[in-house]
C-alpha positions in Angstrom: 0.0 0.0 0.0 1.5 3.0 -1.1 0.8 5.6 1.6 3.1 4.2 4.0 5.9 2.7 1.8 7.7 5.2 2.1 7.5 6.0 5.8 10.8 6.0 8.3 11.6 3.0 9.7 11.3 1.6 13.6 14.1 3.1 15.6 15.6 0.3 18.3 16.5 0.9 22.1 19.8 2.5 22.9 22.1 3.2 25.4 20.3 6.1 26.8 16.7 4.2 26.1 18.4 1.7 29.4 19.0 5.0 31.4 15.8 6.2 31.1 13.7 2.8 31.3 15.8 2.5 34.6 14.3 6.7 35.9 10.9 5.2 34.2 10.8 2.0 36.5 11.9 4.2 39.5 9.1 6.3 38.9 6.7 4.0 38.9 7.9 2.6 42.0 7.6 5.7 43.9 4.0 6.1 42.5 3.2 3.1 44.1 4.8 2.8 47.6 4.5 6.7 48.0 3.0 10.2 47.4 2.0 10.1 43.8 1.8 13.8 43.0 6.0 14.6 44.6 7.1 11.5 42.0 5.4 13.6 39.4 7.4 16.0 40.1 10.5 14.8 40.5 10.0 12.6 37.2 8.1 15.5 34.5 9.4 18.6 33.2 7.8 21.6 34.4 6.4 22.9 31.2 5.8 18.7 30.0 3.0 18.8 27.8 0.6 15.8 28.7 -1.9 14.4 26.3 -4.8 11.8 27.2 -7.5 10.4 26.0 -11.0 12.0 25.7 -12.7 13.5 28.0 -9.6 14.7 29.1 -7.6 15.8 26.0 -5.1 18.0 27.1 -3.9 18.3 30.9 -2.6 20.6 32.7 1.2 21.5 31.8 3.7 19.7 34.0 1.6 18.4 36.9 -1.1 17.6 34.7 -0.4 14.0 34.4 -1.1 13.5 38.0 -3.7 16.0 38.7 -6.0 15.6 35.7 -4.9 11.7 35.0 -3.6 9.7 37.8 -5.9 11.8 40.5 -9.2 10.7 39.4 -8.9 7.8 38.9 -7.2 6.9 42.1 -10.2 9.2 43.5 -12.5 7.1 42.0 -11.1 3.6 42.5 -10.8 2.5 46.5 -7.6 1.1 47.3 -5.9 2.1 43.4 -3.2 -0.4 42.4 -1.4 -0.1 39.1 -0.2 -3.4 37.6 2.4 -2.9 34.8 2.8 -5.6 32.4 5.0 -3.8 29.6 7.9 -1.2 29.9 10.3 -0.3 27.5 11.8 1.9 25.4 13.3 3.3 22.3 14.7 6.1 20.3 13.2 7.4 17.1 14.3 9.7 14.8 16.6 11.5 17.4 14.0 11.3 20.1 13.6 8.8 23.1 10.7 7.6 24.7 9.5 5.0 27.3 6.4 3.1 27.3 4.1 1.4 29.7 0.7 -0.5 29.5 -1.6 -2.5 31.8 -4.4 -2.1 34.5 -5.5 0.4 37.3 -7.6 -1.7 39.5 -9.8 -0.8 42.6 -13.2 -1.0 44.3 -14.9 1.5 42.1 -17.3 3.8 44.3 -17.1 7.4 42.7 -18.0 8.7 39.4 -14.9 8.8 36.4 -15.4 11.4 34.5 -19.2 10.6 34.4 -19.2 7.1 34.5 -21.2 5.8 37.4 -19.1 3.5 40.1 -20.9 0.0 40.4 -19.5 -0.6 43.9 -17.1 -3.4 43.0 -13.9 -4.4 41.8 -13.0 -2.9 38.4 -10.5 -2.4 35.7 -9.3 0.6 33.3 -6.5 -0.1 31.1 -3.8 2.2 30.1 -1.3 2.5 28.0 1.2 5.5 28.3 4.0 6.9 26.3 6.5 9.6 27.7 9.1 11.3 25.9 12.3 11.6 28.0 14.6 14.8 27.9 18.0 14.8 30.0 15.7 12.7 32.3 12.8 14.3 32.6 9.3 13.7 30.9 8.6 16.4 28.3 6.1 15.1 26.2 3.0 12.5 27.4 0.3 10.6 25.4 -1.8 8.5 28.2 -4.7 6.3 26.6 -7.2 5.2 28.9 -9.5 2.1 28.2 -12.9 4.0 29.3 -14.8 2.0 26.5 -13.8 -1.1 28.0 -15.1 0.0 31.3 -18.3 1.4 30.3 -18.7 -2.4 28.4 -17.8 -3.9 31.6 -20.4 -2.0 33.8 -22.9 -3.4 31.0 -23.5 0.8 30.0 -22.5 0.7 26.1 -24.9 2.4 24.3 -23.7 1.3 20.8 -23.2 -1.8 18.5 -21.1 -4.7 20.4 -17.9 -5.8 18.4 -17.8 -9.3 17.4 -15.0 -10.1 19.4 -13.8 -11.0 23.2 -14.2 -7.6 25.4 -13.5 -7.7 29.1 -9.8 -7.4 30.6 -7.0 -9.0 28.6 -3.6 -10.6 29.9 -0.2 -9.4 29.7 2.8 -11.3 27.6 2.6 -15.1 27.9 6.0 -15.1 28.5 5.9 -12.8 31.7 8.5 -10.8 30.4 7.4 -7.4 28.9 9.6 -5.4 31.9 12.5 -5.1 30.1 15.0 -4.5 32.7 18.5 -5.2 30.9 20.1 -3.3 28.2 18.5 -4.5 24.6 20.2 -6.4 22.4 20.6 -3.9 18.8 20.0 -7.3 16.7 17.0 -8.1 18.2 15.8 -5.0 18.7 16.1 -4.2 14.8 14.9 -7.6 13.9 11.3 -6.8 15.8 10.9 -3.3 14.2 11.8 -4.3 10.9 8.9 -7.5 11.5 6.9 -5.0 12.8 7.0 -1.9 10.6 7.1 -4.4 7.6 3.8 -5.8 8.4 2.3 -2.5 9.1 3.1 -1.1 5.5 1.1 -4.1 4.4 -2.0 -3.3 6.7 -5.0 -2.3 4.1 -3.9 -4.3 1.3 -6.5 -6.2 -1.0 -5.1 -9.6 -0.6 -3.7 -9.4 3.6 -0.7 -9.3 2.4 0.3 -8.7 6.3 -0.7 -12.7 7.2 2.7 -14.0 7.0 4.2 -11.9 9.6 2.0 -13.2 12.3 1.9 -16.3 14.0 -0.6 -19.1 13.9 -1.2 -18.5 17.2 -1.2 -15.2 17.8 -3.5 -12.6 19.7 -4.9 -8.9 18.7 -5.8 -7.2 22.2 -8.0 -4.8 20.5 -9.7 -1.4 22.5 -13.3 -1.6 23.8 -16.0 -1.6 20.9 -13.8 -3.2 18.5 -12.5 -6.7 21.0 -9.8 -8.8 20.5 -9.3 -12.1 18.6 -6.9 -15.1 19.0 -6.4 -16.8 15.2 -5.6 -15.2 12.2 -8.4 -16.2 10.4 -10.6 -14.4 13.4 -8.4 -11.3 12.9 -8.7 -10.8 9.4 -12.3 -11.2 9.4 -12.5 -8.2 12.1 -9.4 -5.9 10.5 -10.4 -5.6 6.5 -13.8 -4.5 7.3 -12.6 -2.2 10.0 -10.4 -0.8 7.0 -13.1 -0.1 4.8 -14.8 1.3 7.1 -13.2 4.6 6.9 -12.3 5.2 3.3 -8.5 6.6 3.0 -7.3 4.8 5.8 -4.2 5.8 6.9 -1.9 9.1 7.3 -3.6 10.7 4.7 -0.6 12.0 2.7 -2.3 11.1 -0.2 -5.6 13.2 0.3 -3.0 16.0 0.7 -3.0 15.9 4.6 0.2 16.3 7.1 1.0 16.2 11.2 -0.5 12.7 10.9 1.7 9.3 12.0 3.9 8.3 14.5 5.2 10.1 17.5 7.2 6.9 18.4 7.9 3.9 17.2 11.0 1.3 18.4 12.1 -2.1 19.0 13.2 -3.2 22.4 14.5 -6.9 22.7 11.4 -9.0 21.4 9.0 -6.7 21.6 8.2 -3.4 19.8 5.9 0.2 20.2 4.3 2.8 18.5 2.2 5.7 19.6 0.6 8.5 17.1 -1.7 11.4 18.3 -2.8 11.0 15.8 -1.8 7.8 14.0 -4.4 7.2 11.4 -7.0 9.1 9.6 -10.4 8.6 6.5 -13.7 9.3 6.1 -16.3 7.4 7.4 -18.3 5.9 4.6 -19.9 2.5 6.2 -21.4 2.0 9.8 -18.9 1.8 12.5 -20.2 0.6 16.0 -24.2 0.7 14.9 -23.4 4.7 13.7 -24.6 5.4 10.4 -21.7 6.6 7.6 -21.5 10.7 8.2 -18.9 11.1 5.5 -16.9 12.8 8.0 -13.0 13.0 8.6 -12.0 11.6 11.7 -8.5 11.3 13.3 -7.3 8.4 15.5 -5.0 8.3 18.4 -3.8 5.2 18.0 -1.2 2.7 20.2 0.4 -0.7 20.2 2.5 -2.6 21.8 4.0 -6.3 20.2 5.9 -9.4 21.4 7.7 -11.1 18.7 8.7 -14.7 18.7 10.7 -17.2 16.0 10.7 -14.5 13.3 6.6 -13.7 13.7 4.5 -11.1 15.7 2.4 -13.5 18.3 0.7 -10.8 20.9 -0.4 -6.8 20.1 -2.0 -5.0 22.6 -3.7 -2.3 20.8 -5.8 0.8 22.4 -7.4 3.6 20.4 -9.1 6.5 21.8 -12.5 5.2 21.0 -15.0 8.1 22.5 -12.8 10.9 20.9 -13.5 9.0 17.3 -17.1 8.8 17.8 -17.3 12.8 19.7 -15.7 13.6 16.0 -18.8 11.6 14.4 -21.3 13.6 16.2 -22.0 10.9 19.2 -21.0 12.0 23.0 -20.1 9.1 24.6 -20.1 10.3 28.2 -23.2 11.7 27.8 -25.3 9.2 26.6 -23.6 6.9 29.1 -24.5 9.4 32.0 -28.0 9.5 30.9 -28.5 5.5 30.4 -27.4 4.9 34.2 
């Protein structure tokens, strides 16, 4: 497919990647075993500019991450624990950047953002990408799983995907902290796997099926689910494609400022973030919504494992109720006025 043959390749993690995967990991440590807002702090950039996922947008320079991210949902969710199950890292195209993605969890009893608690034990995924500066955060994109919650409280308003929804799993192999320094070859050999198959994404014939394993898994975002089998992916993914005619950066409708922010290999596994990543015109129903002929732009994330030469886990999270608030449909709303 031609709009992204020519695109820069995955950078790899680096010397300084380790450094700042190490200030990362610290980080997260003090967020757990102490006061949240001081590690902030320490850890961003005054003037950081943090970016999350709608209805938040954009936070609150510096701070922002914890005071308009991290605070409400700790406020909301009793006895907060953040469970990591991927960090690493990466430079690309003279910038560096670490990445994180798993669960908050907690007894939920206060409203997020609108969403009504149920009084019991639930999940909101994450995924987060930081760009790193002389060892402090300066840039933030923070995707938040709320259409996965709203699912799980049993509040979607909207068509259900055909796929699995409800909390997914970390790598099988337990190993998505990457603690030691990478090794280049490997490194490169899961970016090149991994950008390789995503210049093929939207051809005719899936010309992307030989990259991935028999047995591998797509951890899709709420409304879209995940799928284990390739057969059960492609059946989702090419009609997901058409459903937005142009899909892509749109470069070739003329468009700019859309594609990746990051993208690396690290080890066995590799990253991208965009915000946004992928853009086109809606032109069939997506989730029940009639086509509106509108543009819409994605902020888009993933996160693979490679094994034996093929890609066998992405975890993917796309900022669902921003894509349908461009379509005309507020999420939040309808989801307040349903409870």
């Amino acid at each position: 497919m031609s709009a992204r043959a020519n695109r820069p390749a995955m950078g790899v993690a680096t010397d300084v990647s380790h450094e700042n995967k190490a200030r990362y990991r610290q980080f997260l440590s003090a967020c757990e075993t102490g006061n949240v807002e001081r590690a902030v702090t320490g850890a961003f950039h005054t003037e950081a500019k943090i970016n999350a996922s709608h209805p938040i947008n954009a936070a609150q320079d510096g701070v922002g991450y914890y005071s308009d991210v991290v605070a409400p949902i700790t406020t909301a969710f009793q006895g907060c624990t953040r469970q990591n199950y991927v960090v690493i890292g990466g430079e690309y195209l003279g910038t560096e950047w670490v990445t994180s993605t798993g669960y908050f969890h907690g007894h939920f009893t206060r409203p997020l953002f609108g969403i009504p608690p149920s009084g019991k034990l639930a999940f909101l995924r994450f995924g987060e990408f930081h760009r790193m500066e002389h060892g402090k955060i300066v840039e933030s994109h923070v995707f938040l799983g709320f259409a996965e919650l709203i699912i799980a409280l049993g509040l979607w308003p909207l068509a259900n995907s055909q796929g699995y929804e409800g909390v997914v799993p970390g790598p099988a192999t337990h190993d998505g902290i990457v603690v030691d320094p990478a090794d280049p070859a490997r490194s490169r050999a899961s970016a090149d796997l991994v950008e390789g198959m995503l210049k093929k994404l939207t051809s005719e014939d899936e010309a992307w099926r030989p990259d991935w394993h028999d047995r591998m898994v797509w951890y899709g975002p709420g409304g879209l689910g995940s799928y284990a089998t390739l057969e059960a992916f492609a059946a989702f993914q090419r009609p997901f494609e058409l459903t937005f005619d142009g899909w892509g950066d749109g470069s070739e409708a003329g468009i700019t400022g859309v594609g990746a922010d990051c993208k690396a290999g690290d080890g066995d596994y590799a990253f991208l973030s965009g915000w946004p990543m992928i853009t086109g015109v809606h032109v069939r129903p997506f989730l029940g919504l009639a086509p509106t002929g509108k543009r819409v732009f994605m902020r888009d994330c993933d996160w693979w494992r490679c094994e034996d030469g093929k890609i066998i886990e992405n975890w993917c999270m796309l900022d669902i109720p921003h894509v349908l608030m461009q379509l005309g449909y507020d999420l939040f709303a309808e989801v307040e006025k349903a409870a």
